[in-house]
Backbone as CSV, one residue per row, in Angstrom:
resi,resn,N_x,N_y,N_z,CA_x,CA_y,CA_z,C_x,C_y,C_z
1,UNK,34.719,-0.502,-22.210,34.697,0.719,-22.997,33.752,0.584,-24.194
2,UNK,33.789,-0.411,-24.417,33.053,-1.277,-25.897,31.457,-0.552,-25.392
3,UNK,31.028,-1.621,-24.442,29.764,-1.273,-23.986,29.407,-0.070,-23.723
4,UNK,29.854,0.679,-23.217,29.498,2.219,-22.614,29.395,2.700,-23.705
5,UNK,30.634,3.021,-25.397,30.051,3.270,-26.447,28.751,2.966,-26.859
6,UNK,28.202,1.788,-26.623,27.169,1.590,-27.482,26.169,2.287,-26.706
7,UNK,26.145,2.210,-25.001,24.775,2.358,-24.965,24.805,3.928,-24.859
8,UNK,25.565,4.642,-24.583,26.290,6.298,-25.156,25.615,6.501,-26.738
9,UNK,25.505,5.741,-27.391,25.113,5.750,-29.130,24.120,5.164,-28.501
10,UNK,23.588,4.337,-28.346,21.959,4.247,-28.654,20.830,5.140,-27.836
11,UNK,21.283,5.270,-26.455,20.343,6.659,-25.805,21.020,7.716,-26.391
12,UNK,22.071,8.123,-27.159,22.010,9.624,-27.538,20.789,9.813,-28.672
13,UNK,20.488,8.576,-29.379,19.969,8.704,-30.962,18.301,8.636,-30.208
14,UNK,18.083,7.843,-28.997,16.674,8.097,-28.602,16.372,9.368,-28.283
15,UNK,17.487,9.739,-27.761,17.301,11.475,-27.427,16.823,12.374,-28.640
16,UNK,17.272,11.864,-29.434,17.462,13.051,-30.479,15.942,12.326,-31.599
17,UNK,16.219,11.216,-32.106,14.935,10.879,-32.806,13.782,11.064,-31.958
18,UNK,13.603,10.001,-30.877,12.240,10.161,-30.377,11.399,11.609,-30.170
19,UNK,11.892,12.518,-29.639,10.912,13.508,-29.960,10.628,14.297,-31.300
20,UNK,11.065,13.840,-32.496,11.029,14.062,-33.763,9.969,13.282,-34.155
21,UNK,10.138,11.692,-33.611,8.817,11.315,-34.115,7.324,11.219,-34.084
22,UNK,8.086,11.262,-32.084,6.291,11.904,-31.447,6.190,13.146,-31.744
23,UNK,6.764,14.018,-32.352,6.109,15.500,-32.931,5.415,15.246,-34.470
24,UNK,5.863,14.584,-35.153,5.440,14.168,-36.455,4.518,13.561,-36.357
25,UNK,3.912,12.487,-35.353,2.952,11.467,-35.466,2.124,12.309,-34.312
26,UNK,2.370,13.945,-34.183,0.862,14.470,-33.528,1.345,14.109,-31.785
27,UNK,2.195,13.251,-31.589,1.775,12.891,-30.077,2.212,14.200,-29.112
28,UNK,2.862,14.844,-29.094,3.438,15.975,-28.530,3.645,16.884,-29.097
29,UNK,3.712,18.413,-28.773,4.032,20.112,-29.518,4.836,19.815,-30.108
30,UNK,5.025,20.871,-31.306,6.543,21.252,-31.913,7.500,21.617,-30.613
31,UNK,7.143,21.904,-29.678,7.775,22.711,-28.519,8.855,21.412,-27.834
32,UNK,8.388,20.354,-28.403,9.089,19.313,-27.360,10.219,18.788,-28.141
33,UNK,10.513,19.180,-29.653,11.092,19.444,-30.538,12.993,20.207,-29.831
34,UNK,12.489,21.161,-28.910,13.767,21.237,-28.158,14.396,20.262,-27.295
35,UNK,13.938,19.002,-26.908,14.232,18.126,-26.500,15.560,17.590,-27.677
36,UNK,15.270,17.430,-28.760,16.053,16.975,-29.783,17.110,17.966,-30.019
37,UNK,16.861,19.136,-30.067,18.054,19.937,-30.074,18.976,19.577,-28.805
38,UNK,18.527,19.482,-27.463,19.147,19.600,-26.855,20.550,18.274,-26.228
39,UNK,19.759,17.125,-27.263,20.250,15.848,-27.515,21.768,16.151,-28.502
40,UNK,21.200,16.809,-29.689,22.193,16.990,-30.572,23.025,17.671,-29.840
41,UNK,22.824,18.870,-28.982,24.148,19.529,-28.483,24.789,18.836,-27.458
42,UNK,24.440,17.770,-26.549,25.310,17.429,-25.715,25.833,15.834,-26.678
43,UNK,25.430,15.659,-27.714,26.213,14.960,-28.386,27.337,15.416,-29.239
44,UNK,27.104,16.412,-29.590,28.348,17.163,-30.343,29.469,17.643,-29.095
45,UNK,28.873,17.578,-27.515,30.407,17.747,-26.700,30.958,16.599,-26.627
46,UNK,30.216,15.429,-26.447,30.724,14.108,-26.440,31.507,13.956,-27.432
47,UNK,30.877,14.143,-28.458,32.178,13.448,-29.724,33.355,14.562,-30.102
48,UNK,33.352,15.759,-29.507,34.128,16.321,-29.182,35.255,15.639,-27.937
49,UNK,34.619,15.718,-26.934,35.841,15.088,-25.277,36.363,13.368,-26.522
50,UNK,35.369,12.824,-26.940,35.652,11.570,-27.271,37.018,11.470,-28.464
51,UNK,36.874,12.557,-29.486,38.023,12.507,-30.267,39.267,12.991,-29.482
52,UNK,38.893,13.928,-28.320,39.717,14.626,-28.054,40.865,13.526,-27.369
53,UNK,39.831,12.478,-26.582,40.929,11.678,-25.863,41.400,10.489,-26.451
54,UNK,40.823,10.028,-27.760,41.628,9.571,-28.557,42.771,9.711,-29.021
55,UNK,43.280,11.450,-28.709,44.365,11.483,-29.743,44.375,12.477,-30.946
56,UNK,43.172,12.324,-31.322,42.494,13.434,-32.775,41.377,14.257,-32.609
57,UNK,41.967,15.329,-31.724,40.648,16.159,-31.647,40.428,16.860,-32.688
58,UNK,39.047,17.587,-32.683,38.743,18.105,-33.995,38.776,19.739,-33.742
59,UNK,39.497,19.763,-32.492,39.193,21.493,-32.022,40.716,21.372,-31.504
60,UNK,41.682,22.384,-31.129,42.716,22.495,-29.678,41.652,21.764,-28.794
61,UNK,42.565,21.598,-27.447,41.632,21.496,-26.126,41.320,22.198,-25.532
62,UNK,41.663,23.272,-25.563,41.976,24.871,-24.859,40.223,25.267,-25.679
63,UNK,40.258,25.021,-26.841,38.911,25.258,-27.759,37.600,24.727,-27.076
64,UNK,38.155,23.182,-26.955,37.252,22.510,-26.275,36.470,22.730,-24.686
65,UNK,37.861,22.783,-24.236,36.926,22.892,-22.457,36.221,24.730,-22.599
66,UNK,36.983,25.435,-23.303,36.169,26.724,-23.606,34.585,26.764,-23.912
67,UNK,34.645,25.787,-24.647,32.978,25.430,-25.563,32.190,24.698,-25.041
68,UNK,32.649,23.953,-24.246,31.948,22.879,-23.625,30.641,23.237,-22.283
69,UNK,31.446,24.506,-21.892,30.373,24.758,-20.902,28.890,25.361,-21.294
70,UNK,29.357,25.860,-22.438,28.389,26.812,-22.948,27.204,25.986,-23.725
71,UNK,27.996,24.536,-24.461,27.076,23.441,-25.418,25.971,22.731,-23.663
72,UNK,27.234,22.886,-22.817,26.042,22.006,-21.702,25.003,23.375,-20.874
73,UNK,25.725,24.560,-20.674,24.201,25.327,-20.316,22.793,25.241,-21.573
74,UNK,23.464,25.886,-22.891,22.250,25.531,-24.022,21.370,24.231,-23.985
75,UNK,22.544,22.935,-23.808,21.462,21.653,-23.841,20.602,21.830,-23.037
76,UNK,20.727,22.444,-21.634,19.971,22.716,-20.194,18.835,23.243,-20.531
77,UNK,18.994,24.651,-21.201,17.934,25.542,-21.298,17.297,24.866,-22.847
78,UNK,17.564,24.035,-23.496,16.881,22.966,-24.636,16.098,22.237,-23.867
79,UNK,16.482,21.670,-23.173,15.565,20.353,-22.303,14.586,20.946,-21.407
80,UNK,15.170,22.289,-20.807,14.245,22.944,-19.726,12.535,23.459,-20.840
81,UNK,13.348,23.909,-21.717,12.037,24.119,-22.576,11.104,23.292,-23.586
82,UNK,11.691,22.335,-23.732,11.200,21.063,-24.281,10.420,20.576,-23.212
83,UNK,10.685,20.534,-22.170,9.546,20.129,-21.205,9.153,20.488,-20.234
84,UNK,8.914,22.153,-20.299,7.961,23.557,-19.523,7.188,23.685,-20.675
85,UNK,7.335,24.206,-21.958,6.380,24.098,-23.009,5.561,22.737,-23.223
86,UNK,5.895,22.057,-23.512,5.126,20.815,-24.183,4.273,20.181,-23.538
């Protein structure tokens, strides 16, 4: 469980930094910039399901599986356009 956290935390943060930095350092559009959004939203369901099955969710669950579909179509159409634009 240990492990899967980490590498869950370290490809979510490549998701989300790396195209921040290749947009800053010129290497790719602002457009690929939705790549990073679309990182942040399927990380905010994760640490959502993740508190949730701890014990301490930060929503009902009823809240959660409600929201959840909708954070993973957006990440979809984030990533779809992060890399049809860019």
């Amino acid at each position: 469980m240990i492990v899967l956290s980490i590498v869950h935390g370290i490809s979510g943060l490549v998701l989300f930094l790396l195209p921040i930095a290749l947009t800053l350092a010129g290497t790719t559009p602002p457009s690929f910039l939705f790549i990073s959004l679309g990182g942040a939203l399927i990380g905010i369901g994760g640490l959502m399901l993740a508190f949730l099955k701890s014990g301490k969710p930060l929503l009902p669950a009823e809240k959660i599986f409600m929201l959840l579909p909708w954070l993973l179509l957006l990440m979809t159409v984030s990533f779809a356009l992060g890399h049809g634009l860019a």
